[in-house]
C-alpha positions in Angstrom: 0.0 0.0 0.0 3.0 2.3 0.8 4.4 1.8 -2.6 1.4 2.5 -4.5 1.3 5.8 -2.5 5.1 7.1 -3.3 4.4 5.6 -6.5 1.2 8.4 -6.9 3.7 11.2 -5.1 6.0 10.6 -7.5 4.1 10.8 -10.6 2.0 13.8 -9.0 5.7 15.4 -8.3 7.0 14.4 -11.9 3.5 16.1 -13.6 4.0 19.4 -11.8 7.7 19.1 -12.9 6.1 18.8 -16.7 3.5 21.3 -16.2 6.1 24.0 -15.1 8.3 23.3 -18.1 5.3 23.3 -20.4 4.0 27.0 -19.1 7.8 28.4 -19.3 7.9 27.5 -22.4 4.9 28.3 -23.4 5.1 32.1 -21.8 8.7 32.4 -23.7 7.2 32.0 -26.8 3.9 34.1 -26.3 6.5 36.8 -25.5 8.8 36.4 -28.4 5.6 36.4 -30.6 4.3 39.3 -29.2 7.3 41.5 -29.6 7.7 40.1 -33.3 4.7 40.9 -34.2 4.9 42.9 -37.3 8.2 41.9 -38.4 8.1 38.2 -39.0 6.7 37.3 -42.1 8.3 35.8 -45.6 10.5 38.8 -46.3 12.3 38.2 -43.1 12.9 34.8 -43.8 14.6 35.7 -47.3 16.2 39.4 -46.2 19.8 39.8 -45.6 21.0 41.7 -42.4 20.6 45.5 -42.6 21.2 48.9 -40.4 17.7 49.2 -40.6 15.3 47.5 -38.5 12.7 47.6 -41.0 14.7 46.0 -43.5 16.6 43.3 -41.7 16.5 39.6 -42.6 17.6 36.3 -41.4 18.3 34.6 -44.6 22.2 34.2 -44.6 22.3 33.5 -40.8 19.6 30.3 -41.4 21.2 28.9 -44.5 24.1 29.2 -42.2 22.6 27.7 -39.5 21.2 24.5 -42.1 25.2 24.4 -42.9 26.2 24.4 -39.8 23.9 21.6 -38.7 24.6 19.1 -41.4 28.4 19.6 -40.9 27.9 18.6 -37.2 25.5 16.0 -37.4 27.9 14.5 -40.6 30.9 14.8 -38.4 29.9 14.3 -35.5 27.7 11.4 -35.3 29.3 8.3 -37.1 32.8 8.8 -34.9 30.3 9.3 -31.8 28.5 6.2 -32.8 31.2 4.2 -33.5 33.6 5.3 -30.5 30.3 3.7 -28.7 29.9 0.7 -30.7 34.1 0.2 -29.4 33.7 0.8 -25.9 30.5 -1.1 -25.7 31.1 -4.0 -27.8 34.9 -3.9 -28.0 37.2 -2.2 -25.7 38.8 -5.1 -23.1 37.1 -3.4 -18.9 40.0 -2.3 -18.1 41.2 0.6 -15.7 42.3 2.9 -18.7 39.0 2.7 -20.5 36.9 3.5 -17.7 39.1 6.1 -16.8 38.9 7.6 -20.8 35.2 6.7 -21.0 34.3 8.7 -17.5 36.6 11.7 -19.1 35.0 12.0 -22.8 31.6 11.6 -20.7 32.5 14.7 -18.5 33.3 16.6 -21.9 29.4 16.5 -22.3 29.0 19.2 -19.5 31.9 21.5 -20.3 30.6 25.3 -21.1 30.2 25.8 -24.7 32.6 28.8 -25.2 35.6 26.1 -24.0 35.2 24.6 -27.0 34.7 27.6 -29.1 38.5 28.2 -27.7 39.1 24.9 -29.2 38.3 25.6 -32.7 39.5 28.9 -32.8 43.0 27.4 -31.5 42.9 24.4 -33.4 40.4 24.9 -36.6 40.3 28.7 -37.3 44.2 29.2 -36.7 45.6 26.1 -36.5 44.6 24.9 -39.7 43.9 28.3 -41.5 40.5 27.8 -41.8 39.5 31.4 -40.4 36.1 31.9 -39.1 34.4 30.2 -42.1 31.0 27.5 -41.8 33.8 24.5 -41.9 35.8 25.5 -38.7 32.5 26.3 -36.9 30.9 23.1 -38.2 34.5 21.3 -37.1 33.9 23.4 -33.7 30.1 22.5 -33.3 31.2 18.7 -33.8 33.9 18.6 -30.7 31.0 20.1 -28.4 28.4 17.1 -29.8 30.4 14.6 -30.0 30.6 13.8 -26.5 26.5 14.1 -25.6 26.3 11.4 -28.7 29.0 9.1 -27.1 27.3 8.7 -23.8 23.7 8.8 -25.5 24.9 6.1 -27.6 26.6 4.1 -25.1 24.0 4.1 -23.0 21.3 3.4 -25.6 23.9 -0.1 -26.6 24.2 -0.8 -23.3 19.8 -1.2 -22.3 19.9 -3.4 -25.5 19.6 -7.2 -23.6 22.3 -9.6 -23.7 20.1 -12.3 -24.1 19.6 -10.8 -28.0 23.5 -10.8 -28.3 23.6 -14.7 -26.8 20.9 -16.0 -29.1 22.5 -14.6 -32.3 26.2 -16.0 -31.2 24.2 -19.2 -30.6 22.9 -19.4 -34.0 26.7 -18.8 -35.5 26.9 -15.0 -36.3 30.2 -13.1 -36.2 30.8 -10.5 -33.4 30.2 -7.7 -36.3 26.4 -9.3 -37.5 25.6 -9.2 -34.0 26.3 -5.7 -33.8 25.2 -4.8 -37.4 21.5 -6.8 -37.4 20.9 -6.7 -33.3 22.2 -4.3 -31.2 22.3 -1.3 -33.5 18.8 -1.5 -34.7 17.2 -2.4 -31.2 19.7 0.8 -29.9 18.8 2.9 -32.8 15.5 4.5 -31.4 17.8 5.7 -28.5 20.7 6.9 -30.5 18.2 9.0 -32.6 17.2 10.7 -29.7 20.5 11.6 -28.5 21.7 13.0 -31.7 18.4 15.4 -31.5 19.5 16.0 -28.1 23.4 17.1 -29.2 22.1 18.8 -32.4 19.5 20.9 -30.8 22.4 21.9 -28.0 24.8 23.0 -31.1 22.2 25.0 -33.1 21.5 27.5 -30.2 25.2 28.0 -29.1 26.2 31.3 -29.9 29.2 31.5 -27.8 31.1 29.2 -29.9 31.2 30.6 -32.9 31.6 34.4 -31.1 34.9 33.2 -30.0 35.9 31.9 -33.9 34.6 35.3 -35.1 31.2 34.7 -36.9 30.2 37.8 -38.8 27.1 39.8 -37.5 26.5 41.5 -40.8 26.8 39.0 -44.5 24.2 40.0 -47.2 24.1 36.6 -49.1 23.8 33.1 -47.9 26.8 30.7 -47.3 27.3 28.3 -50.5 30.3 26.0 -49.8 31.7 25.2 -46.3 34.3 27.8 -47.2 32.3 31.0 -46.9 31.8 33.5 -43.9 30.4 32.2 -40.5 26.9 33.7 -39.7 24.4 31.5 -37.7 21.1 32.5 -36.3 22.1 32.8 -32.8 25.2 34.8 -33.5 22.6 37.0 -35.3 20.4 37.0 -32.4 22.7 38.8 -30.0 23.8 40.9 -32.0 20.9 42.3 -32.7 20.1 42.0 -29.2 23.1 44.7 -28.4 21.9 47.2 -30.5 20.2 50.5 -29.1 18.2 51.6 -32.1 14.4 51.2 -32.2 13.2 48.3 -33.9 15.9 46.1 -33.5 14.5 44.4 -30.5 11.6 43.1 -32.1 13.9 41.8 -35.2 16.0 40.1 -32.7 12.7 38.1 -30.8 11.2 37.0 -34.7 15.3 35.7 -35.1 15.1 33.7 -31.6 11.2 32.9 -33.1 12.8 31.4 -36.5 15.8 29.5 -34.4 13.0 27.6 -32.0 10.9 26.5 -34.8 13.9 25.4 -36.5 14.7 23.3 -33.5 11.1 22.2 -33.3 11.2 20.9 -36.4 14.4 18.7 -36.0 12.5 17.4 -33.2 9.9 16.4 -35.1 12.0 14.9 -37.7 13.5 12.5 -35.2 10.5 11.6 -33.9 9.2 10.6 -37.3 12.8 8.5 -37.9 12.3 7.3 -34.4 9.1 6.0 -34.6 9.7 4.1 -38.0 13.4 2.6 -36.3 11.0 1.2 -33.6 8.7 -0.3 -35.8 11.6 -1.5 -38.1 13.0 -3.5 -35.0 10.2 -5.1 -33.7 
């Protein structure tokens, strides 16, 4: 009788816990939308930056933003996956890879603007690259690489041994155990930590302030090679201006940003849902 009761605090706890999020988020987008109002619309989404409120645009900064995603997720996500798939399936339990395991997982909670010292050390001056979509898409990797490492791991590790026993049983190799089983039972869970890691590096701004992202490019990025802009650069900077107007172009940028998030969550839920019916 005792446990039913914690059982109904706890889910009466973890509801409140849910409704709170739900009404912060909620009042943070009523109040972006009502200071945009006006100023978001289809010109905005195709303008170019300008030092006039009125005729500002987010176009370059979200085809940067696209860029910027893609390079991270393409970079990012088969070493992360596959450093899992070594550790999990691979790597002898010893002292040394517990010990590298428990370090690469504490990367996960290290500020963003460390790593945005990273690339511009290592990507925008190291290599030459300058503050261009490739180093920020190189910098954008190092900070999700390590969230998709432990999501992965951890999604690898729920997968049952029994599934791994009854396939050696039945004479597969170490690799079509981890190929036909264990991936595709994990890969519901791995999708969700890739959202998780990509959603984290398209809303970092700090990152690429440190490379040097430009506040101010009137065409969109083309190749890897071209200027740095990304909405959430944009954002603050328009964020810091004084003049009239700009604060309202600033809230329809964040507006853009979070429904660009919102649909890479929907995305994954889509791939998710399919993986989960694809493993059953």
């Amino acid at each position: 009788m005792k446990a039913f009761r914690h059982q109904g605090a706890i889910a009466g706890v973890c509801s409140l816990a849910a409704g709170v999020t739900l009404a912060a988020g909620m009042t943070l987008l009523a109040v972006l939308l009502v200071q945009a109002r006006g100023v978001l619309d289809f010109g905005f989404l195709l303008g170019a930056p300008s030092r006039f409120a009125a005729q500002a645009g987010v176009g370059p900064a979200l085809a940067g933003t696209l860029w910027l995603t893609l390079l991270t997720a393409a970079l990012a996500c088969p070493v992360g996956v596959g450093a899992a798939v070594y550790f999990e399936e691979y790597a002898p339990r010893t002292r040394a890879t517990r010990a590298i395991e428990s370090a690469i997982t504490t990367l996960a909670g290290v500020p963003p603007v460390v790593f945005g010292v990273a690339g511009l050390a290592l990507f925008a001056r190291g290599l030459g690259l300058g503050p261009t979509v490739l180093a920020g898409g190189l910098t954008l990797a190092m900070l999700a690489l390590p969230t998709v490492l432990a999501t992965s791991k951890e999604a690898i590790r729920q997968v049952p041994s029994g599934v791994r026993t009854a396939a050696y049983a039945l004479g597969a190799t170490r690799w079509e155990v981890i190929r036909r089983q264990v991936l595709p039972a994990a890969a519901p869970a791995i999708v969700t930590g890739v959202t998780l890691a990509l959603a984290r590096t398209a809303g970092a701004a700090a990152p690429l302030l440190v490379i040097g992202a430009a506040s101010f490019i009137n065409y969109a990025p083309g190749t890897p090679g071209d200027p740095l802009t990304a909405l959430p650069t944009q954002v603050f900077a328009w964020s810091a201006r004084s003049q009239p107007g700009f604060a309202a172009v600033a809230a329809s940028a964040a507006v853009v940003l979070l429904a660009l998030l919102l649909l890479l969550h929907l995305v994954s839920l889509a791939l998710r849902r399919r993986l989960s019916k694809a493993a059953r």
